[in-house]
C-alpha positions, 0 to 999 in steps of 0.5 A: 515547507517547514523542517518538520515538514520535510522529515515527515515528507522523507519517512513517508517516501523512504517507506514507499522506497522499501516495498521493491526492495522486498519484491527482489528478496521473496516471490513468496505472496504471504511474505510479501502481504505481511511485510506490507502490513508490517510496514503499515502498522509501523507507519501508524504507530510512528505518525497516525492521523485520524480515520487513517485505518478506515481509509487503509481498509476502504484502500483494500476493499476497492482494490479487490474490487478494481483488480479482481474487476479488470481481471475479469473484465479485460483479462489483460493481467496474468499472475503467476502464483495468485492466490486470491481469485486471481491476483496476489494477496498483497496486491489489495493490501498495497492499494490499501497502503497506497490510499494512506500514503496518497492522502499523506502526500497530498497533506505535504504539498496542500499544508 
């Protein structure tokens, strides 16, 4: 891998690294969902990569769908303080990040 490469690879990790950080300074879902989308635009205007957005939204949506589905279909998963039919607000918008930062990673290791 080039150096350049390795630097994108670490910012890309170092942004995986601060979503616990946020989990142990607030329980407050709103807080928690504006960090992430905070984190997303930063992560866009910094390096963005064509369609980026529309997987991020894609993220979201099958997140809602497979969170909200195994909820109510294997009732194996409680949350506390969820506000959108069961599962924390953030929770869809972390899938949707988490689509971006697979897609980034795997861009790392095949290229």
């Amino acid at each position: 891998m080039a150096k350049k490469t390795y630097k994108n690879l670490i910012r890309d990790i170092i942004s995986l690294i601060i979503f616990p950080i946020i989990f142990l300074i607030t329980q407050n879902e709103f807080i928690i969902s504006g960090f992430i989308l905070f984190l997303a635009f930063i992560a866009f205007k910094i390096k963005y990569h064509k369609n980026e957005i529309k997987l991020f939204t894609i993220g979201i949506f099958l997140g809602i769908i497979m969170e909200i589905g195994g909820d109510l279909i294997f009732k194996m998963q409680y949350w506390d303080n969820a506000s959108f039919f069961g599962i924390p607000i953030w929770l869809p918008l972390l899938w949707g990040y988490a689509f971006v930062f697979i897609r980034r990673i795997g861009n790392h290791i095949v290229h």
